[in-house]
N, C-alpha and C positions, 0 to 999 in steps of 0.2 A: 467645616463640612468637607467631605470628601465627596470627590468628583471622580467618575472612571477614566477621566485624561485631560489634563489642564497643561495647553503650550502656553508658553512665560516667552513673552517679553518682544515678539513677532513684530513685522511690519505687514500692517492689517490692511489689505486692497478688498474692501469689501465687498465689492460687486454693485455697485450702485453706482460707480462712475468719481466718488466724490473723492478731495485727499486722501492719501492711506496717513495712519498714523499708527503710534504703540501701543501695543494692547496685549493683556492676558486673555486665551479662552478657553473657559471649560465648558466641558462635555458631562452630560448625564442619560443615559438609556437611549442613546442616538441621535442624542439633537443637544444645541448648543443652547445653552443654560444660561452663559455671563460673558459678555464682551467688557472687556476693561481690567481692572485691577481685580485679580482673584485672590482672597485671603483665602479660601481653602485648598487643600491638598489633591492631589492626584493618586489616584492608583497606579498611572502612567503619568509620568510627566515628560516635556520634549521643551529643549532649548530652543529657541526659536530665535537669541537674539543677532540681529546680522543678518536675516532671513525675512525672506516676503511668506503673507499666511495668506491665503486666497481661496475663495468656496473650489466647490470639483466643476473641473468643466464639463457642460453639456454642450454636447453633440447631436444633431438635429439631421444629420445625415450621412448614415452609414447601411451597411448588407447586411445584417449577421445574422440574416432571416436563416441560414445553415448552419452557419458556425454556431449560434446559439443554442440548437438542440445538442451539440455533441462535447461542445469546450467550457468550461467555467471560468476559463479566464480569457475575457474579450479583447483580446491583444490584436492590433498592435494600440487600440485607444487607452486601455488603462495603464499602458506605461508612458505614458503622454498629459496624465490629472485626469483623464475623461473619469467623468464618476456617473454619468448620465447619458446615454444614446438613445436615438430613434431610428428604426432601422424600420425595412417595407418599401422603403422608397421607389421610384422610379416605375413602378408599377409591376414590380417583376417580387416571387416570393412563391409559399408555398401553402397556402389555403385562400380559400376553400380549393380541395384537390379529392377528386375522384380516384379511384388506384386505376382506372382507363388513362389518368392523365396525368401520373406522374412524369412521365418518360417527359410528355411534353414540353413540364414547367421548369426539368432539370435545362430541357435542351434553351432553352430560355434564357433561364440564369446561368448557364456556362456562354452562350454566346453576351449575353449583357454587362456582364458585370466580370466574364473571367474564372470563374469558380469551376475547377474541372467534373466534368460529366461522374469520372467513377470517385471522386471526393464523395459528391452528394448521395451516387446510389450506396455508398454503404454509410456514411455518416449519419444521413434521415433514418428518422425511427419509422418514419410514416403512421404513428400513432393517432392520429387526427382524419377527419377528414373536412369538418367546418370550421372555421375561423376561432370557435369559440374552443374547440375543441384542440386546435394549434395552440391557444393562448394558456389551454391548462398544460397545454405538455412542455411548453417554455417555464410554467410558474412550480413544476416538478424537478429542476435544477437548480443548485446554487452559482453562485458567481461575485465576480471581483465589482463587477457594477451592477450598477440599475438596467434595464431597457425596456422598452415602450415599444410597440408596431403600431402599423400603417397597415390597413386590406389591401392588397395589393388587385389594379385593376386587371389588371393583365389575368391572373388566376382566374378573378371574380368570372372574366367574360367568357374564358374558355369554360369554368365549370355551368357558367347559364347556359350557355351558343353552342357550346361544341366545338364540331369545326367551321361551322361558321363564325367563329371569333377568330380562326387563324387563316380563311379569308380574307377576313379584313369585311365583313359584309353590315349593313348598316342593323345595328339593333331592332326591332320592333315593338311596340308599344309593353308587350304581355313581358318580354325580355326585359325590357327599363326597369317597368315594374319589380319584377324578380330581383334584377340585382340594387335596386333601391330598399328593397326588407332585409334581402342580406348584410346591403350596409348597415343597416339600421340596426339588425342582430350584432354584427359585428362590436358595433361600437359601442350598445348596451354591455355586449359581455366586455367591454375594455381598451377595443382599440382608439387609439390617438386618434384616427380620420384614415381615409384613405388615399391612395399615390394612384397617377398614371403617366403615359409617355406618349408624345407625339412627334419620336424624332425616328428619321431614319436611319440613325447610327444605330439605333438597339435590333440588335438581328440575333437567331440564333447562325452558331457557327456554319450549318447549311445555308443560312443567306435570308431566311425568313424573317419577315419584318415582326415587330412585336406585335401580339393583338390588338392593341389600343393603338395604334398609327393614327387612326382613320376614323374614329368615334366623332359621333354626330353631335355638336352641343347640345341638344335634348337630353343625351346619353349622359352627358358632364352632369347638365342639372339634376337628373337622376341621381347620379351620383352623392350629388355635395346634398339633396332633400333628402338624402339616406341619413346622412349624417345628422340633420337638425332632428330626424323623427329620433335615431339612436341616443340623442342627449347631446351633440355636439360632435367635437372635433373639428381638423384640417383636410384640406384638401390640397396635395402636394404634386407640383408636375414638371414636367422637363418636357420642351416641343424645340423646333429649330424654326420658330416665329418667318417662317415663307409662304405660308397660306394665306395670302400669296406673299404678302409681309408683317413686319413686329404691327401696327396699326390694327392690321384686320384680327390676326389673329390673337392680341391683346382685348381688344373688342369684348371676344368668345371669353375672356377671361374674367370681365368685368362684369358682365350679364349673367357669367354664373354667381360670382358674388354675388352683385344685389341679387337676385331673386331668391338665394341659400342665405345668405346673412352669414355665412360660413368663411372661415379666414384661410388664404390661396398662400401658398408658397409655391416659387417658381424657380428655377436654377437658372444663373444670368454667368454666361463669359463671353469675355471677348473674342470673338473667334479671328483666328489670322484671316479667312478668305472675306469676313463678311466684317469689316474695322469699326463701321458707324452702327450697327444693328445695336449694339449692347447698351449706348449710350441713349438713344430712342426710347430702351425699352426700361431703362434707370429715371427717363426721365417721367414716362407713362405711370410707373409704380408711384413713382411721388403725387403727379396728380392724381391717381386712383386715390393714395392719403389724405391727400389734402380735402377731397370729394369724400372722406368716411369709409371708404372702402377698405378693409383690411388685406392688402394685395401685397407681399412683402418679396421681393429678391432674394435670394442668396449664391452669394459669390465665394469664390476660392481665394484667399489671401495669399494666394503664389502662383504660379503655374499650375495647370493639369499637366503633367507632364506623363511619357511613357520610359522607362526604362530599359532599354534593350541590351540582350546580352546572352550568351549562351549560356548562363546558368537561369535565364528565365524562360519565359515561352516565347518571345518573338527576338528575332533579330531581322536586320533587314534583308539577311538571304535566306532568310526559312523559307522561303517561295524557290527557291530556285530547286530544281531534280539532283542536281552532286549535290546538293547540301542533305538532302532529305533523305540520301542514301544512309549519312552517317548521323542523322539528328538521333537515331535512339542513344550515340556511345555517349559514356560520361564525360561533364563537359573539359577534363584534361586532356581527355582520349583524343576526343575532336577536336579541342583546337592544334593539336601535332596533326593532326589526319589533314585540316586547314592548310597546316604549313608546308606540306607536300604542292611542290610546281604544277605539278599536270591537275592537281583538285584544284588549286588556286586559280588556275587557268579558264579549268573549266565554270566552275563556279560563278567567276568575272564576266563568263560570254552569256551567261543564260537571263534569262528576264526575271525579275526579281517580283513581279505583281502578276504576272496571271495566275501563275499557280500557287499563290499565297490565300492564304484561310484569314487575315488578321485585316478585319474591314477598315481598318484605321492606315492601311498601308499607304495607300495614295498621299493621305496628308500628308507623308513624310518626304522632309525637303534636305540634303546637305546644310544647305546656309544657317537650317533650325534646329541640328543635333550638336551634340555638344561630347567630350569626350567625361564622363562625370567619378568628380573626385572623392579624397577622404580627407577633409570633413567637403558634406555636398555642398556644390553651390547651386542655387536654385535662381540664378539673376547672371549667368555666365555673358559674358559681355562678348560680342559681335563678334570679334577676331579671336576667340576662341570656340567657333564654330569649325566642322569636320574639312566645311568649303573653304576655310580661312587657314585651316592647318594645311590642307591639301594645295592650296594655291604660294604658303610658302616653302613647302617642299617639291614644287614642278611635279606632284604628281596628280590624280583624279582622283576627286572624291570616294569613289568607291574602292578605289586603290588603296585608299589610307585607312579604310576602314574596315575594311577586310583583316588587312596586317594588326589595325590595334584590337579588332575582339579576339582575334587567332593570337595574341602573347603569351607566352606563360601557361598558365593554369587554366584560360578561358574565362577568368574572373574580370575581366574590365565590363562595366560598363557604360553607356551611351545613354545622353540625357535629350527628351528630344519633347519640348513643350507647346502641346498644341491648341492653348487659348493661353490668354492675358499674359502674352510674350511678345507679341507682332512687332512692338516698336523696339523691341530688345529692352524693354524699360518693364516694372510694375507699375508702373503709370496707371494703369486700367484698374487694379486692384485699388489701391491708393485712392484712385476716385470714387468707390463704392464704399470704400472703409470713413469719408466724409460725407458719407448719406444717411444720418440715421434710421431710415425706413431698410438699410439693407443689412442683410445677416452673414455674419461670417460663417463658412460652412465648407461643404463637399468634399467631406476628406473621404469620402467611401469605405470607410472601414468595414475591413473585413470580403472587399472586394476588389478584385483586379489584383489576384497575389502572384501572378506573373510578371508582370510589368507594369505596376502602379504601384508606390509606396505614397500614400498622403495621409493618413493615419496620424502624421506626424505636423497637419497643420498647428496645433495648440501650440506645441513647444515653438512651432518656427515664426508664430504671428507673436510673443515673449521676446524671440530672440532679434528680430530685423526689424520690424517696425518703429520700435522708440527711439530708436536713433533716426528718424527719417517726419519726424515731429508729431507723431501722436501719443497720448498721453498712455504709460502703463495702466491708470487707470480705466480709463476709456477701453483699451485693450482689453483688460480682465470682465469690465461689465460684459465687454460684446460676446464674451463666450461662456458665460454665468448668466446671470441674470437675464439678459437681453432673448437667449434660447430657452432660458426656461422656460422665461412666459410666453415666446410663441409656440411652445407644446403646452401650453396651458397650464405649467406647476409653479405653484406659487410657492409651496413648502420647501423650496431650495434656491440657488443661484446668491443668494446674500447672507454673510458671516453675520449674523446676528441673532438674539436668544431668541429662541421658539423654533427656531428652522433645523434642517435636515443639519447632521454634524459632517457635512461632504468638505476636504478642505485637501487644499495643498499646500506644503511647506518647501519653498522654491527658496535656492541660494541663486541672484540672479545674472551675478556677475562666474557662473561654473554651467549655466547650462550650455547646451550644443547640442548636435545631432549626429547621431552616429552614421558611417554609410550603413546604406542596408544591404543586409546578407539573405542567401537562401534558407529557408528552413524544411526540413522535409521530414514535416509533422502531425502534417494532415490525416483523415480516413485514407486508405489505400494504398497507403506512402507520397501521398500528396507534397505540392511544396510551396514553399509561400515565401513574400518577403517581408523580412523584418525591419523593421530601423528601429532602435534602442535609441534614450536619452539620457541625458546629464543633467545633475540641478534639480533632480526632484530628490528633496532630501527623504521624504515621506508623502505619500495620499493616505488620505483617510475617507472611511467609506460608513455612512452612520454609525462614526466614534468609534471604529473599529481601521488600524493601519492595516491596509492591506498590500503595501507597497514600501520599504525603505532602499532610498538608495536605486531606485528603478528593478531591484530584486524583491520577489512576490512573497509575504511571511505568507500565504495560504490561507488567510483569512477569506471569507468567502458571503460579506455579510448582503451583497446585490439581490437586487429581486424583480422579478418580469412587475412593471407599473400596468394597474388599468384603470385610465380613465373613468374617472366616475364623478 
């Protein structure tokens, strides 16, 4: 028999958690045919032996509600195994959208997620204006993976409400209704479920809180009975659990389950200011399980961390007036212009938070930034913070760090982790990864390409975790199988015949991570960061490589999924 690609002789980590052992697998018209000893031929064949074979990883939270209409290859996740995304999340995205209110939901998604304003006004085709009609213009490209959306509520509100969604003002009955058919359209034409947010960190760059802050739970349940009329889906969300705490406001989260029957995803860190919240609310999600309730976490297997540097968008004196004089020059330019006394001077005297744009700035502490290397370390230990360097050089913290982003070229930069860091330990992470109700997750792909590279959680939960006693198998279910089925596909996440042909061929002792660099690639001249890996010998995308060696052959076999 001939097969369109049979790999010989792999170490098979199936995605089910179980032993990996030896195996041949072939391939026939996209889907895996024979696990085991294959006597017949390939039209491609691939060595596999020495090498781990693993389904494609699915990714359950990512952005690329933008990048999607314009790029076919969703980088930075598909050089990472991602073979599957779910993007819409956080309740920010672009239908249903009015051409009254595009400007709006751009301004939105650049303050939320990072995405700059004139990336999207020329990258959007604006081809759409309903959810269903976004979903055809997504399924009108090809691409290096799959992806699936999420309605995003934020959109949803402002195209019911108006301005009374950006407000903040409580929905009314005729309104619920409305965007409860929308959902319901939504998720008939395909989408996964829908996302929202309840935190006050999603602002646009003006300072505007997201539309969905302040939604009523009637409005939730609306929501999630959108989805049961639509034929199902999730219901995905991120709040900062103080209404008035995780209890009360876990509560709102339970009562929309039971009364939707609909399964809740929520984003769970450990935040530095708030130490005990996270473990509360790990503990809530279990009894929600153990009560039937399908209420599942999702946590970050490293830091959330920020990047700063002058080849991104934030450093920690972009607020200051001398700095802002020279932020247009290239970042060589300015950091010689830095090195100049009288700017250095100046610069050190001015306030570095009022006149900063970057809502995230307060958080930032000396003692929690880090000077970040090549190859990165994402677990920098204590006394290699900027307050540890500066305390052994007799100078002040902001003194030290001035002089290291101004070196050279303007290329250094600062690693600065603001959840599941507090103790300087992954301790937090490590607790969630021994929960099986919790989902590894929030690499944001495709968002935050200023100062956020995590794109690159798959490869780094492969590379640190098994030495720290959890099993590779265990690892691989939790980002195959385990995300499949909470997006609901059963036709992928496990190496075996009848399933999707999505695979990875990992040499496991060559991977690593590269540092990330700027890319300035985008619509407009836009710029992003990358981080590249090592160790993917090949992905393959329904029987189809579209990856060797972490360089793209251009295959392009991905396709927009819709739920049905």
């Amino acid at each position: 028999m001939k097969h369109d690609l049979v790999i010989r002789g792999g170490h098979v980590v199936d995605g089910t958690g179980t032993p990996g052992f030896e195996a041949d697998v072939a391939i026939q018209d996209g889907e895996i045919v024979q696990v085991g000893t294959v006597s017949g031929s390939g039209r491609e064949e691939i060595d596999a032996r020495g090498l781990m074979v693993t389904p494609g990883f699915v990714d359950i939270h990512t952005h690329y509600d933008g990048q999607a209409v314009w790029d076919s290859h969703l980088a930075p996740s598909s050089i990472h195994g991602v073979t599957t995304a779910l993007m819409g999340n956080c309740g920010v995205g672009f239908a249903p959208c009015r051409a009254a209110d595009r400007e709006t939901l751009i301004a939105l998604m650049e303050g939320v997620e990072d995405i700059p304003g004139p990336v999207l006004h020329e990258g959007l085709s604006w081809s759409w204006e309903s959810f269903p009609e976004y979903l055809d213009a997504l399924e009108r490209k090809e691409r290096d993976i799959d992806i699936g959306a999420l309605l995003p509520h934020g959109a949803l509100r402002v195209h019911v409400m108006g301005a009374r969604a950006l407000e903040l003002e409580n929905a009314t009955r005729s309104e619920i209704d409305a965007m409860r058919a929308l959902t319901a359209e939504a998720v008939a034409a395909g989408a996964f479920g829908a996302s929202t947010s309840r935190t006050i960190s999603h602002k646009t760059l003006a300072g505007d809180p997201t539309p969905t802050l302040k939604a009523q739970e009637e409005e939730l349940i609306g929501l999630a009975a959108g989805l049961t009329e639509g034929g199902g889906g999730l219901l995905e969300m991120i709040s900062d659990w103080n209404t008035p705490d995780p209890a009360t406001e876990f509560a709102i989260v339970r009562r929309v389950a039971a009364a939707s029957g609909r399964p809740i995803l929520f984003s769970l860190t450990a935040r530095h200011d708030r130490t005990e919240a996270w473990k509360e609310l790990l503990a809530l999600s279990d009894e929600a399980a153990a009560n039937g309730l399908d209420i599942r976490p999702v946590f970050p297997p490293r830091p959330i961390g920020i990047l700063l540097g002058l080849v991104g968008s934030q450093n920690p004196f972009s607020g200051c007036p001398s700095y802002k004089e020279i932020a247009h020059l290239p970042p060589k330019v300015r950091a010689a212009a830095m090195r100049d006394p009288e700017r250095r001077r100046k610069i050190l005297s001015e306030d570095r938070v009022v006149g900063s744009n970057f809502p995230l700035i307060t958080r930032l502490s000396w003692a929690r930034m880090f000077p970040f290397g090549d190859p990165p370390d994402y677990a920098p230990p204590r006394e290699k913070s900027l307050e540890a360097h500066a305390e052994r050089t007799g100078q002040k913290p902001e003194d030290f760090t001035y002089d290291y982003l101004a070196e050279g070229d303007g290329a250094n930069f600062l690693f600065a982790p603001l959840t599941n860091f507090a103790d300087y330990t992954l301790d937090a992470s490590a607790e969630c990864m021994r929960h099986r109700n919790a989902i590894i997750g929030l690499s944001d792909g495709g968002a935050h390409v200023g100062f956020i590279s995590d794109g690159s959680f798959p490869t780094f939960v492969l590379m640190h975790w098994p030495s720290r006693g959890f099993r590779i198998e265990e690892l691989v279910r939790r980002q195959t199988s385990d995300t499949a089925r909470a997006m609901g596909l059963r036709d992928r996440g496990v190496v075996a015949p009848g399933l999707l042909a999505d695979l990875n061929i990992i040499a496991r002792d060559e991977l690593g991570l590269e540092a990330p660099r700027m890319l300035h690639d985008l619509p407009a001249g836009g710029k992003r960061l990358m981080q590249g890996s090592r160790g993917y010998r090949a992905t393959i995308k329904r029987g189809v490589v579209t990856y060797r060696n972490g360089i793209a052959t251009g295959a392009l076999p991905g396709k927009l999924l819709r739920r049905h």
